[in-house]
Every structure is written in C-alpha cells, then in structure tokens.
N, C-alpha and C positions, 0 to 999 in steps of 0.2 A: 631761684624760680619766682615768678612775678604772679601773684592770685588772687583773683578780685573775688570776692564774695558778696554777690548782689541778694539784698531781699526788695521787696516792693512795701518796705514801711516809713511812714513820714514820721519821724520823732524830731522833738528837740536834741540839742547838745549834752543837757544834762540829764537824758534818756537814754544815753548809749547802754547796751548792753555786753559784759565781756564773761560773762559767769556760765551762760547756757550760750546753747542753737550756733548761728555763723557767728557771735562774737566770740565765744571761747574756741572755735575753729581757728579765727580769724589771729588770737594773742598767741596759741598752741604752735601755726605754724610761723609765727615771729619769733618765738624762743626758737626755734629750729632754725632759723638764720635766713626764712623769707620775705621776698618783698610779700605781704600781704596785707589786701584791704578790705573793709567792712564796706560796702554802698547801699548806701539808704540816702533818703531824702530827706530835708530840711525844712521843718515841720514852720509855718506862718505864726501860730498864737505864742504869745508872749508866756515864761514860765509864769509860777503861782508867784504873789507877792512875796519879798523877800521875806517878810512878819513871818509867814508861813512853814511849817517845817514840813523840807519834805524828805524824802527816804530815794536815795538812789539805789537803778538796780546792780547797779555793783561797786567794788570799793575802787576802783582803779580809777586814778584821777585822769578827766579829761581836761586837755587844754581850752576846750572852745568852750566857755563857759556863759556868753553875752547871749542873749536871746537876737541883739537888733544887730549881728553880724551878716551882710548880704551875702559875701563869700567867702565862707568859713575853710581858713587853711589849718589844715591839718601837719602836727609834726611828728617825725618818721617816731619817736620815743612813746611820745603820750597818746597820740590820737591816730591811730592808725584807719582812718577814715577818710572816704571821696562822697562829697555829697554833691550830689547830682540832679537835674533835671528829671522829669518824666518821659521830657524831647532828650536826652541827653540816650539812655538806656534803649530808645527806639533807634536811633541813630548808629547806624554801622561804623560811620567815622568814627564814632566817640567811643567802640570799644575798640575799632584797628587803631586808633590812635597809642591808648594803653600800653598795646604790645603784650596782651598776659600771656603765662602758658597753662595757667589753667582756671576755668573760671567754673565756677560754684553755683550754685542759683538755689533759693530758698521759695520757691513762688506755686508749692501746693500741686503741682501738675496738674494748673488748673489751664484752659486751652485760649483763655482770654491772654496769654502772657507771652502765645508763640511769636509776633514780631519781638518780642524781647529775647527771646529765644535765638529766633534767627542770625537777629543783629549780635549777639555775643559767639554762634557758632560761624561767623565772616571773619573773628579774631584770632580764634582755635579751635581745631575739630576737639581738644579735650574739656568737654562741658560735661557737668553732673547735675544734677539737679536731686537735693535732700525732699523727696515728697511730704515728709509728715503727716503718714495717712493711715491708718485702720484698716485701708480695703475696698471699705466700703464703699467705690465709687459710683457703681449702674447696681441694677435689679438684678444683675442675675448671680450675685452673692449670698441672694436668699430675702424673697422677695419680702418676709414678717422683720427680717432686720433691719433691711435696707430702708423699709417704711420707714420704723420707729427712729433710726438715726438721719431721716431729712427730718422729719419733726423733730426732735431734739437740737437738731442742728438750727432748722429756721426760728424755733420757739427760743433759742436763746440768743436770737438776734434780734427778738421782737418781747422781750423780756420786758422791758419798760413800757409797754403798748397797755391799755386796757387789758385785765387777762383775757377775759374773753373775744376780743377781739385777735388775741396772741393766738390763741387756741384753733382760734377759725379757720385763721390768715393759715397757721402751722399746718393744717391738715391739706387746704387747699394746696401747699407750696407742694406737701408729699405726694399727691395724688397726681400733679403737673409733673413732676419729675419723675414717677414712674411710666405716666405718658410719653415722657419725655425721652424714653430711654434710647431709641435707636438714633435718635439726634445727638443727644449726651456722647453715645459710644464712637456716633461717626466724630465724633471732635477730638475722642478722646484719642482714637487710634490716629490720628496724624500728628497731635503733640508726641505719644509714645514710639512713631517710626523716625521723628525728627530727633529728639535726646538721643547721646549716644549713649548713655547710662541714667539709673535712677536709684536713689538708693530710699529701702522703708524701711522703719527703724525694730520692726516685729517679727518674729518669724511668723508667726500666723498671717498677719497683712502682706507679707512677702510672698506668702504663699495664695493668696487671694490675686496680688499685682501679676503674679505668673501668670495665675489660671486668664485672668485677662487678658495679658496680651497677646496670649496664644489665641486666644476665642478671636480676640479683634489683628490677627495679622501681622502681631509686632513677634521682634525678636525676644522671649523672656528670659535670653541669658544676659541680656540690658540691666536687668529688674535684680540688684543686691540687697543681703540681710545689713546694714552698719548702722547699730544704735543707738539713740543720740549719747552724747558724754556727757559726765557731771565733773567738777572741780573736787576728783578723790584726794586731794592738798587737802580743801578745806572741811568738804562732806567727808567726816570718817571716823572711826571708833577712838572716843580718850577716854583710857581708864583712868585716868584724873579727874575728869567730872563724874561724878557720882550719877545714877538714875535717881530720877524722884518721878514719884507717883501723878505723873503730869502726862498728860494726852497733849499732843499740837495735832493741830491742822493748817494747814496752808493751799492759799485760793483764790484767785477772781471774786469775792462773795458776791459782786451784783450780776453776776452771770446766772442764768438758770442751769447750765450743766451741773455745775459747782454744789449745789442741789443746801443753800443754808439752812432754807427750815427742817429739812432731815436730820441734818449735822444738828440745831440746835436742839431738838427736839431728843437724840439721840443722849445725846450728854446731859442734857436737864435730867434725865430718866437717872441715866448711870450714877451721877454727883451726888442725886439724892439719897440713891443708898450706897453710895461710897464717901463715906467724907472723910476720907485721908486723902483723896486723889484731888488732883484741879489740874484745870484745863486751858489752854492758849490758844488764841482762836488769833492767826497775820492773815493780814492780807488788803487788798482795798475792798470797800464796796460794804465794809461793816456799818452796823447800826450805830449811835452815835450813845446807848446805852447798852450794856450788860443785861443779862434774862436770867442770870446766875450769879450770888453773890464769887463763886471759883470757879468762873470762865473770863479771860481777859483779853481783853480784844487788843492788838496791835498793830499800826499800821505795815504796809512792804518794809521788809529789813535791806539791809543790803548782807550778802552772802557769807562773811565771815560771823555775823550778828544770830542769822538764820540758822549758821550749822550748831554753834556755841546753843541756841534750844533747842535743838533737835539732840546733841550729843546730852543735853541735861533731861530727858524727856522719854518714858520707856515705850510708850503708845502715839502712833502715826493712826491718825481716823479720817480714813477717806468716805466723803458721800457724795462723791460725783455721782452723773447718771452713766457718763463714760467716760474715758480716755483713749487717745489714739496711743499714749505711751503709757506718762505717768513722769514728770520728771521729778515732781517734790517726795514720789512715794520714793521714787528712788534713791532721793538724795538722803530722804529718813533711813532707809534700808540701810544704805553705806553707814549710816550714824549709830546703828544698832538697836534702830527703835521697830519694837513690831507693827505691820502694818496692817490692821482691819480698815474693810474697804465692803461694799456692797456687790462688787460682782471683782474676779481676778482684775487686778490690774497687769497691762503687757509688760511696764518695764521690769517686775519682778520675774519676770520666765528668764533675766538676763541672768538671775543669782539663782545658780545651781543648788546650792546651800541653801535657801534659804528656808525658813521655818514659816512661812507664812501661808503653804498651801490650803490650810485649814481654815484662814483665820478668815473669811467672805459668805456673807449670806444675802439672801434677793430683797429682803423684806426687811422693815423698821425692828419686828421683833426678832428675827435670827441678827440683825446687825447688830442689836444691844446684847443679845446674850452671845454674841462674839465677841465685843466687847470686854466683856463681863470676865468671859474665859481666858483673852488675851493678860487681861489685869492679874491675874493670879501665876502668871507662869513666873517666872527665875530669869532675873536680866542680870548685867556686866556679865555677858558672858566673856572669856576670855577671843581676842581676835584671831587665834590659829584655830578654833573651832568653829568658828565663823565668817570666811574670807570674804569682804568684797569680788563680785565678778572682775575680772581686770579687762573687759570690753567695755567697763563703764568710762575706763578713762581715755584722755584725749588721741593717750600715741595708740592703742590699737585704731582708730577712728581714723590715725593720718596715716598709717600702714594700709590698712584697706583700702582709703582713695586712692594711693600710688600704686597698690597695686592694680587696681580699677585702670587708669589711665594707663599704664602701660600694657 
C-alpha cells in the first residue's frame, strides 16, 4: 500500500523528524512493508555553520544531508521522503500522479488548507487528517476557556514582541475571535463535511470535536479517539539505570506556553531546600547561563540521548500553561519518571495505571509542594506494577487507521 503523509512544514534535511507525529507514522508503516512517505517542504536557509554543534531530532540517518541540493532525491532505505512545492500539494495532478491509497494530512483542521485537502481527496477517497487539537476550536466550548486559550495561543506567538505590546495585541486577537465565531464555524463546518475522517488524540477533545460537529452539521462518527505514539523501543523502564534524585524537563523554552520563569522559579525554590536533588533543564530557547549552581541546561537531544535522562531521572516537571497532549510527559511516563505538572496533562488519561493523578496544582505554591511530595515517594518500581499503556505505541495507532479506512 502506497501512503503519503503530508504536513505543511518547511524544514531542512537535517531536520527531518522520525521519533514523533507523521515521521514515526511514516518509518512504523515502512517496517510494515509499505510504500510510505513523509511530505514536507524544503526549507531555503542554509543550515548553522558546520563549527556549530547541532542536535538532531532524531537518530536515524538521513541521506540528504547538503543544504544547496535543488532537488533533493530521496532513497527508498534512508530517506523515505517527497519534498514538494506549495504548487505541487495544491495541484490535483501532483497527488493523481502518486497513485496513493492512503493519504494522511497533518494540517491542524485548520480551513486555510481545504484546496490541499481537496486536491489529495481527487487521489483517494481514503484521507485522514491527525487534528492535534484540545477542542478547543469556537466559543461555544466555554466561552472563560476558550478566551483564555486564544490568548495563550496568540501571546505565545507574539512572545518576542514588547511584553506589553504582547499583551495588548493577545487580548485584542481573543476578543476578534470570539466576534469571530459564526464566521470561524461557518469555515470550520465545510473543512469537517469535506474530511472523511479526523482523528484527536484525547478523549476529552474528542469529545468536544463530536459535540461540534453535530452542532455544525457534520457527521461526528468522522471524529476518532487515536493518540499520538511514542517510540516505546526507546521511551521505557531500565532497571539498569538506577533513579537518581534528578527532576528533567523538556521544552520549547522560548515559547511562552512552555511557561520558563515558572519552571525556573519552581526548582530554584525546591534545590534550595533539597540538596541531594539537581535538576536538567533540554531543550532550545535556554539562557545561555544557569540561575542554579544544580540546574543544567542542555541543548535538543536526539531520542535515544533523551530517553537514557529521562530513564536516569525519577521527577518529570511540567510548567506549561497548556497542552493539547503532552508528548515529553508521556515519553517521561513510559520512563518511570513521575510527572508533576500544573494542571492534568491529556497524554497521561492514556495510562490507566498511572500514579500521577495527584501529582497537579494551579498555583506556583501547590506546584512546589507537589513537588516536594513527588520527591519523597519510592521509585524503580518494578514494570509489571507499573505497565505502559500500549496505545502509546505505533501498531495500535496503525490498527486504528486501517480500521478507520475500511
């Protein structure tokens, strides 16, 4: 079976991604013995100098490795990628040409993306589209939530802006979009009568995407639970690496969702009256010094790097403002690290088992004395009392599409 898997992202070569989202779809259904491709675009800027060290997001070597390649051919072993136009994806030719039989879409069901849409359902009526979404898409999900997450949303794309300028801009964007809503919905309901399937990766956002598209006229037996996957190979319990008294985090840090001065603020607290414990702070976007003599900053790992501190590490400390899933809490979770966080994170309702229902407070001061709490509990625990979900891994995720398409 032949399956393109389009996102609408412009990355370099040495940005491919095979660890999360459509690139670990994309290797998952190549072990399985299909044609399968990643489509994305071919990013113009030149990578960082070679002097420069940089971190891939994954270990899996790609073959296209030159930045000045015009048109980068991809081989069926290494690179299992079509890098494509903008005109190419709008162009119906260029997906009948393909010949898929099923094609995948990554593109937010956001309603800017329906000629892409269309043009890849002129190739096969089997089209799915991964949402990645919370729910929250119009007001009438609740209209104090719905605010709060367009600000959240606009403020961490104007993060870099004057704050106050951030701030301004962010209220005005929310106040427009809740104006906005019967426009919003009329777009949204003709992307949702157009897909023939959509799949959210939550069940609570699943249960929001229904309530939708009943309201707006669609069919919401469209609208499936299938949650993203993690690489449970590499994310997973060794009882050969020992715990040690180490908190990670992993993050975007120059994002404002990612919420650093909370994170830092929180562990400066806790180190100072714990000093057995130290802390790991990956990710991009960090300060270029330490605020703590036991907090250590690290750039992006690549995935085998990532699991190896997370399986060494008994505390996962999320300070996001939100998540639509969670995949780094996840991937801590499968590692056997407990995960404190400021509000429930979704990908944990994935792990029936888990012990972490407790461990979430709204505030700086319930997050540090959860914290606090998490640190004193009993880790290695042994892995038959504590199973990973096995919907985290890849083959229930390609059992659910197939059965979806048929």
């Amino acid at each position: 079976m032949k399956i393109l898997l389009y996102t609408d992202l412009t990355i370099r070569p040495d940005q491919l991604f095979w660890h999360r989202d459509l690139g670990l779809l994309t290797k998952a259904f190549r072990d399985l013995g299909h044609e399968a491709y990643l489509v994305v675009h071919l990013a113009t800027e030149p990578p960082p100098p070679s002097h420069i060290r940089t971190f891939p997001h994954s270990h899996i070597p790609t073959s296209a490795t030159s930045s000045n390649i015009k048109n980068p051919k991809s081989s069926i072993q290494d690179d299992p990628v079509l890098w494509v136009s903008q005109q190419d994806v709008l162009n119906t030719l260029w997906w009948q040409s393909q010949k898929p039989d099923l094609v995948i879409l990554g593109l937010w069901t956001r309603p800017k993306y329906d000629p892409i849409r269309r043009a890849a359902l002129s190739a096969t009526p089997r089209v799915i589209e991964r949402a990645d979404s919370d729910g929250m898409r119009t007001a009438s999900c609740g209209l104090l939530s719905y605010t709060k997450r367009r600000f959240d949303y606009f403020r961490d794309r104007t993060f870099r802006w004057p704050s106050l300028l951030s701030i301004l801009a962010s209220i005005f964007y929310s106040f427009t979009s809740i104006l906005a809503t019967p426009w919003i919905e009329f777009r949204l309901r003709k992307t949702l009568r157009l897909l023939p399937s959509v799949l959210i990766e939550t069940p609570p956002a699943t249960l929001l995407w229904k309530s939708l598209a009943t309201r707006l006229g669609a069919d919401p037996e469209k609208i499936h639970h299938v949650p993203h996957p993690i690489q449970t190979d590499i994310f997973k319990f060794d009882p050969a690496i020992p715990k040690k008294n180490q908190i990670i985090s992993v993050g975007r840090w120059d994002s404002y969702q990612k919420d650093l001065p909370l994170l830092l603020k929180i562990l400066r607290s806790f180190l100072d009256k714990n000093p057995s414990w130290t802390s790991l702070v990956i990710g991009s976007g960090l300060p270029p010094k330490s605020p703590h003599p036991r907090i250590t900053f690290l750039p992006p790992l690549a995935p085998p790097d990532l699991a190896r501190h997370m399986q060494g590490s008994k505390i996962f400390l999320s300070s996001s403002r939100y998540e639509s899933f969670g995949l780094a809490s996840a991937e801590a979770e499968a590692c056997r690290c407990l995960v404190v966080g400021p509000f429930e994170i979704p990908a944990l309702a994935n792990f029936p088992s888990s012990e972490n229902n407790f461990l979430f407070g709204s505030s700086s001061q319930r997050l540090l004395a959860r914290l606090s709490h998490a640190s004193s509990l009993r880790f290695n625990r042994p892995p038959t009392l504590h199973p990973p979900s096995p919907s985290f891994s890849v083959a229930p995720q390609i059992i659910l599409v197939c059965k979806i398409i048929t």
